[in-house]
C-alpha positions as CSV (number, residue, x, y, z in Angstrom):
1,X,0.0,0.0,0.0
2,X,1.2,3.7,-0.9
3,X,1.2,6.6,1.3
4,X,1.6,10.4,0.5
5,X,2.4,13.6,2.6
6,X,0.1,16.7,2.0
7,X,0.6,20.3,4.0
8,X,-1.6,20.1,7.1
9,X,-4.3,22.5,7.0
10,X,-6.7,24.2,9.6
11,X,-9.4,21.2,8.4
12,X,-6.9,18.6,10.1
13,X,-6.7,20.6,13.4
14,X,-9.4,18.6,15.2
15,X,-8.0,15.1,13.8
16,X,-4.6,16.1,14.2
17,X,-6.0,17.2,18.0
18,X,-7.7,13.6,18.6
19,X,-5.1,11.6,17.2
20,X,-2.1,12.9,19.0
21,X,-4.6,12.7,22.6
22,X,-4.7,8.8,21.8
23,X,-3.9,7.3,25.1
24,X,-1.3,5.0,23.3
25,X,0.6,7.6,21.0
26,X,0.6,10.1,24.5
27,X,2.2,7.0,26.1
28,X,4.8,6.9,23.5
29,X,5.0,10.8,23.5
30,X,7.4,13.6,25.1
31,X,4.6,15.2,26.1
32,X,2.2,12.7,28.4
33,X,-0.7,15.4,29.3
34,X,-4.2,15.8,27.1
35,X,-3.8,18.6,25.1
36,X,-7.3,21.2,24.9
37,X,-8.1,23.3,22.1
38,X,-6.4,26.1,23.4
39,X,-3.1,24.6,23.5
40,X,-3.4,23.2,20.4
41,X,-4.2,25.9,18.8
42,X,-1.3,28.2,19.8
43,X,0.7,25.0,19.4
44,X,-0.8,25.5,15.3
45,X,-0.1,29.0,15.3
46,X,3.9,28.9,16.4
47,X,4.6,26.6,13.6
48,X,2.6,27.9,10.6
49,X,4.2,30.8,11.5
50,X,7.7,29.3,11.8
51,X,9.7,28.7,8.4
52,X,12.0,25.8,10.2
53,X,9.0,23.4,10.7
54,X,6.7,21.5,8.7
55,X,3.2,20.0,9.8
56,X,2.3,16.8,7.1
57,X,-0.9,15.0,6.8
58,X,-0.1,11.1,5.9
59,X,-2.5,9.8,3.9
60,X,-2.9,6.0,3.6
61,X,-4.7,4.6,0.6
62,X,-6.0,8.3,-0.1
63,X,-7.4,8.6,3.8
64,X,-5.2,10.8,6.4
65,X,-4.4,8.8,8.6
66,X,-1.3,10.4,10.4
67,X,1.1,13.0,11.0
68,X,4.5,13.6,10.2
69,X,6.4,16.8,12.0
70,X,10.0,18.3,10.5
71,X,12.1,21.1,12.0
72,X,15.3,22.2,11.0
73,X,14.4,22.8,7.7
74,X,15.7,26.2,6.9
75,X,18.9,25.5,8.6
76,X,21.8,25.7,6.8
77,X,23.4,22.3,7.4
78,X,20.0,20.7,6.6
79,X,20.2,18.1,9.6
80,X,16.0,17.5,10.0
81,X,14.3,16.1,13.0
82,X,11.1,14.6,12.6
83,X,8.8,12.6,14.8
84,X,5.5,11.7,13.7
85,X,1.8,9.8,14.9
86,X,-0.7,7.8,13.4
87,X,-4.7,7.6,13.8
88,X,-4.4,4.9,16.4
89,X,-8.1,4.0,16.9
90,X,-8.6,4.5,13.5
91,X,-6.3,2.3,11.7
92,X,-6.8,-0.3,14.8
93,X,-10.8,-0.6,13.3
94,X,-9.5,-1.1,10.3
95,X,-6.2,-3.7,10.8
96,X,-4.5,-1.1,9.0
97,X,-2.2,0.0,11.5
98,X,0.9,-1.8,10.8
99,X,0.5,-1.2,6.5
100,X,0.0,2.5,7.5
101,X,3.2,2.9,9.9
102,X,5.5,1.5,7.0
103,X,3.7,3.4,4.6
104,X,4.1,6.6,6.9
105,X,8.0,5.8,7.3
106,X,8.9,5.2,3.8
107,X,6.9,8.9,2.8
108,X,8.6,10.5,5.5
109,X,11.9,9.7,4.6
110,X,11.8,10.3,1.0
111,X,9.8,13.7,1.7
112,X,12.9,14.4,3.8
113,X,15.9,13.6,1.2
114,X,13.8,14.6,-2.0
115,X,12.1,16.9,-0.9
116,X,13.4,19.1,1.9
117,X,16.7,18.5,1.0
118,X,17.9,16.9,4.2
119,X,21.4,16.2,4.5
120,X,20.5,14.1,7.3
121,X,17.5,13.0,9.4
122,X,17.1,12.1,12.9
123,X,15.2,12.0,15.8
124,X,14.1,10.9,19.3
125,X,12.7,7.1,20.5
126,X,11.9,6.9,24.4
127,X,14.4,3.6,25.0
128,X,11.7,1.2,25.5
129,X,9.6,2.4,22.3
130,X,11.0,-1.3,21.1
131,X,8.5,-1.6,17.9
132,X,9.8,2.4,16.6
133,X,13.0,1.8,17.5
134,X,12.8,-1.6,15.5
135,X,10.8,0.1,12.2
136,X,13.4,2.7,11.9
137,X,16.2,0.1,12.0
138,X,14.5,-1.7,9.2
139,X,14.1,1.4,7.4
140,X,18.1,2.2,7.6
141,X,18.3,4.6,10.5
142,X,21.4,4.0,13.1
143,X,21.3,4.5,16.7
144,X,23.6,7.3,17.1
145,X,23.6,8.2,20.8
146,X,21.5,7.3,24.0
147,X,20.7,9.7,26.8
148,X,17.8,10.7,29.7
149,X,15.5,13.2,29.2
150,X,13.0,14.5,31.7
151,X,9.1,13.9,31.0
152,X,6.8,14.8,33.1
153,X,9.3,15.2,36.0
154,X,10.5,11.8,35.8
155,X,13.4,10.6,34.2
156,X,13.7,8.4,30.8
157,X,16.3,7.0,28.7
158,X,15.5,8.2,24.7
159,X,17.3,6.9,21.9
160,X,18.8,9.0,18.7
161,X,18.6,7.5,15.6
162,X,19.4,9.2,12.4
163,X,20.2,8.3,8.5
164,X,21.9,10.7,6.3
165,X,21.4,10.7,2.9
166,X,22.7,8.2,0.6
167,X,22.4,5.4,3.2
């Protein structure tokens, strides 16, 4: 199955809103809490109007069914981070979550290199996120450091991974 990224729009806000609230991707997340309206929407605001990020609407089989966030875009040494999150109740109706996630991965990257112009890509795994961490290895990326992070006042261990381009 194919997958495309589109330019996330103020018609995704409320999907984007409900997706990224699932209590499995805020598990996953490095930010735990529910997130209202009202943080969202300045959350919206700071990046449309910042040219360093990029908000993407995956769309699996023509449906959106996820998200896909850049920054570092207008930086000169083109290094990208990304993270991104899929319509977990959704895709779980449908037994389409795994098909999605690859699909979601293998747009991501190739937006990235052919179309941002990355140099390189990485970004953050919490250490026991086993099935990312295990996706992005098929996918090519390399672990490139490990370190703790505080979320929510506690401390975790997070993984970088990262690719560059041409590998």
């Amino acid at each position: 199955m194919t997958g495309l990224l589109r330019p996330a729009g103020e018609a995704d806000l409320d999907r984007i809103r409900r997706w990224r609230n699932h209590p499995r991707v805020r598990a996953v997340s490095l930010t735990r809490h529910e997130i209202g309206a009202a943080e969202h929407l300045a959350w919206w605001t700071a990046v449309r109007a910042d040219p360093d990020r990029r908000v993407l609407v995956h769309l699996h089989d023509g449906a959106p069914a996820g998200v896909v966030t850049f920054s570092g875009v207008a930086s000169p040494d083109r290094a990208l981070t990304w993270g991104f999150f899929l319509d977990v109740a959704g895709l779980d109706a449908s037994g389409g979550l795994l098909p999605a996630w690859m699909s979601l991965e293998r747009a991501a990257i190739a937006h990235a290199f052919e179309v941002l112009g990355a140099r390189t890509l990485g970004g953050e795994t919490l250490a026991d996120n086993t099935p990312v961490l295990a996706l992005h290895r098929r996918f090519g990326f390399r672990v490139v450091r490990r370190y703790e992070r505080d979320i929510d006042g506690e401390p975790h261990q997070m993984v970088w991974t990262e690719m560059s381009r041409g590998t």
